[in-house]
C-alpha positions, 0 to 999 in steps of 0.5 A: 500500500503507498505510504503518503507524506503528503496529501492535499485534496480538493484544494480551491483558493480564489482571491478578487476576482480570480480563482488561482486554485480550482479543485487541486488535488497534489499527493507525494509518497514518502521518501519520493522527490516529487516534481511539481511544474506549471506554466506561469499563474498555474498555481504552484506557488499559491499552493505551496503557501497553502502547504507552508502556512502563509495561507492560514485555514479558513482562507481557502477551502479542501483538505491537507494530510500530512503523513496521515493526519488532517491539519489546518495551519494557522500560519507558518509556525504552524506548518513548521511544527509539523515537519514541512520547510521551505526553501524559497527561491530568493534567499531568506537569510540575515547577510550581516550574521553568520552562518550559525546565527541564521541556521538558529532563527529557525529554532529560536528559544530551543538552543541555549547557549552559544558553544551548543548554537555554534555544535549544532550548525556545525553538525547540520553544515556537515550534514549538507556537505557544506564544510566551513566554520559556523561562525563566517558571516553569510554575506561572505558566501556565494549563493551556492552555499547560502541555498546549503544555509537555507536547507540546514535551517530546515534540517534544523526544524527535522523538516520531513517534508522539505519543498525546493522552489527554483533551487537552481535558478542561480548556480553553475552547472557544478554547484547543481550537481553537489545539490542533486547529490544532496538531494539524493543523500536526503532523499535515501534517509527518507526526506520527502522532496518537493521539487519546483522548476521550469528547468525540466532536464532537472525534474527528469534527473532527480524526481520520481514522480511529477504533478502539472498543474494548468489554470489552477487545477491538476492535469496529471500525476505520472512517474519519471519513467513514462515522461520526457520533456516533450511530453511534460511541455504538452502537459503544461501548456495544453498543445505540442510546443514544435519550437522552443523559440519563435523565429528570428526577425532579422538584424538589417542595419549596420548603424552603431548605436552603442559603442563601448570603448576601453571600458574598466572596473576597478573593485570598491574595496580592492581599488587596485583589482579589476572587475572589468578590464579593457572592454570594447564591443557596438551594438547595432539598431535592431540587433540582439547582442547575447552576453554569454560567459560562466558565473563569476566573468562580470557579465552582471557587472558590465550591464550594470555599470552601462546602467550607471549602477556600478560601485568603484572607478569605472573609466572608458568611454562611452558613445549613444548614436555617435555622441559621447554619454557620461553615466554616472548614476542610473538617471544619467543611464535612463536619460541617455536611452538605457533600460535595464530589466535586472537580474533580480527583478523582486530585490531591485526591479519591482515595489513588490508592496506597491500595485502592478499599476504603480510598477507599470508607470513608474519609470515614466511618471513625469510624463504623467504629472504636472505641478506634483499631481498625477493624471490618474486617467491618462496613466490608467489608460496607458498601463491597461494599454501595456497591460496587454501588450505584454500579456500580463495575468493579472484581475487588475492594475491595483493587485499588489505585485507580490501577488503575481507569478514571477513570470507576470512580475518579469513581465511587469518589468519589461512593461515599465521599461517600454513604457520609458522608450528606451533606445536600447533595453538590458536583459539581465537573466530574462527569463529566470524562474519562469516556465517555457510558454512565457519564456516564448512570450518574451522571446516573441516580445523581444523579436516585435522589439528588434522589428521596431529598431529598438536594439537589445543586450541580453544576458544569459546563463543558458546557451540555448537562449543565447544561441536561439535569440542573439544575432551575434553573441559576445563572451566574457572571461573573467573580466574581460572579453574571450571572443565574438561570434556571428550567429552563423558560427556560434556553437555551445562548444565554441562558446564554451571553450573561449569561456572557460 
């Protein structure tokens, strides 16, 4: 008979105007690494606040079992104490303590002195693979390591049921692969995971079984053997996906709109290290210029510091339709035609308090006010209007941002900047955390960009979205540039090699 960790049954959960959750029925076996993918606004995120507790009992409606008992959360104390953790895609961790400080904020009030706080974190860092003293501080560590912090806090709560949301979405190939060993290890002492990702190589290497959703209600449950990504695409979005991308509307132009020359970055702390040393690339109208290169070779840094947000001496030189542009701050870069829909979009793209609303016409609020007061009617009619161009799911422009998926959020983010009419528009990681029909959503949208003459620089941890939308793509180094490829000749070998 199969022993369930996890039951949740005929779960409905509607906010105003929507139903997000619509008869969802999610079982996991015990002791199973359990897939769970969806489109953008499928439900997977409301559902797991359901399981976590963030959505307490009485706010929506259905039944939650866990390991054979009915529970009702009242919050997520609650959900804790019954041996569930969440690992949340975006770091939930205190920068400024240290490793042994932040595994502790989970069990506060059960430890009782420091040399047991310092045993105990270091034990459960042991236990994760993660050899280090528990007394470094979390801002002195990758994100690769903080992601292992995040899974010792858990352990730390004898989490039995442990949910995994986008666990991978920031780290290298090499650091995913120490995580899905781990997983494997947790998974052999008889954790039960739940594992959330678009990345559907990921779902098939390490799940046993996989749920999709689709428009808040369960398509399917069926085990790995019987799925490929083909199969789990169809699922998810309800046809056959032929092409992963749409086909490229072609670069005509040989005008230089952006030329970079000798640009250098000189690191904030260490003034004599660079982060960016002898830079020089163009960027036509209308192309699509791809920035490929591992964790760590300043892609970042270089869109960054186009943007004017850069810490440091930064020098070169740097020219906008032929005219020389100073950037200094992130002002300077908007008004010189830059936009930069960034990497993180809830830490610094989005007022994840503020309405979808606000966020859609923030970077062009001057347009809509005058003497201090805001044209609500014009700065309406012009959201609802990028509302639709861009596709956003949403009941309306006031329901606050943090209530969306991250793909309506990413969405939101591109919105804002067409919105500024920018002359050329930074993606930084575009299409991070976001499922396979809206990652086509956004490479359609940047083709109607290119048709327009707005050109794009696009950066991107994954080289089959580099090869599939860039016209030419340039690699970086450490710092610095390895090579340039036409569209023509780029492989992800040739890539790869002048990369690493």
């Amino acid at each position: 008979m199969t022993e369930y960790a996890l039951e949740m049954q005929n779960i409905v959960k509607e906010f105003p105007g929507v139903r997000a959750l619509d008869g969802v029925d999610f079982r996991v076996i015990r002791g199973h690494v359990h897939g769970l993918v969806g489109e953008t606004g499928a439900g997977k995120s409301t559902l797991m606040k359901i399981l976590s507790g963030v959505y307490s009992h009485g706010s929506y409606t259905g039944k939650l079992v866990v390991s054979g008992k009915e529970v009702a959360f009242r919050g997520v104390h609650d959900s804790e104490e019954a041996g569930i953790g969440l690992i949340h895609q975006e770091r939930m961790l205190f920068p400024e303590l240290s490793v042994a400080e932040n595994i502790t904020m989970s069990t506060f009030g059960r430890l009782v002195s420091l040399h047991k706080m310092y045993t105990d974190a270091k034990k459960l860092m042991d236990e994760v693979g993660f050899y280090i003293e528990p007394s470094t501080l979390v801002k002195h560590i990758g994100v690769a390591k903080q992601q292992l912090v995040e899974i010792a806090k858990a352990l730390a709560l004898d989490a039995k049921i442990l949910v995994l949301d986008e666990p991978t979405a920031a780290l290298t190939d090499k650091e995913i692969d120490s995580l899905m060993k781990l997983l494997e290890r947790l998974r052999s002492r008889g954790v039960t995971l739940i594992f959330i990702s678009h990345k559907l190589d990921e779902i098939l290497r390490i799940c046993d079984e996989v749920t999709v959703l689709r428009d808040g209600s369960t398509i399917d449950t069926k085990p790995i053997e019987e799925l490929d990504e083909k199969k789990i695409i169809s699922m998810m979005v309800g046809r056959d996906m032929v092409n992963r991308y749409p086909p490229k509307v072609p670069c005509t132009s040989e005008e230089k709109i952006l030329e970079v020359h000798n640009m250098n970055l000189m690191d904030f702390d260490e003034p004599e290290k660079y982060i960016l040393k002898d830079i020089h690339f163009y960027l036509k109208r209308g192309e699509v210029l791809g920035i490929a290169g591992l964790m760590g070779a300043g892609r970042t840094e270089l869109v960054n510091s186009l943007f004017g947000d850069f810490k440091g001496k930064m020098t070169g030189d740097i020219y906008i339709e032929g005219q020389k542009v100073r950037i200094r701050n992130t002002a300077d870069a908007i008004a010189a035609g830059i936009g930069l829909a960034t990497e993180d979009r809830k830490f610094n793209g989005l007022n994840l308090g503020g309405s979808v609303g606000d966020n859609l016409i923030i970077t062009s609020l001057d347009r809509y006010c005058k003497y201090g007061v805001i044209n609500e009617n014009q700065s309406v009619h012009t959201a609802l209007g990028m509302l639709n161009q861009v596709k956003i799911k949403t009941p309306s422009l006031e329901t606050l941002i943090m209530n969306l998926s991250g793909g309506n959020q990413q969405k939101v983010v591109v919105g804002k900047w067409l919105l500024a009419t920018p002359k050329i528009l930074i993606f930084d990681e575009p299409t991070r955390g976001i499922d396979v029909g809206a990652k086509y959503e956004i490479y359609s949208l940047i083709n109607e960009l290119k048709s327009q003459g707005m050109s794009i620089i696009m950066v991107s941890s994954e080289l089959p979205e580099v090869l599939g939308v860039s016209d030419r793509i340039m690699v970086l180094r450490e710092g610095q540039i390895s090579g340039v490829f036409e569209e023509e000749e780029a492989t992800e070998v040739r890539i790869m090699e002048v990369a690493t």
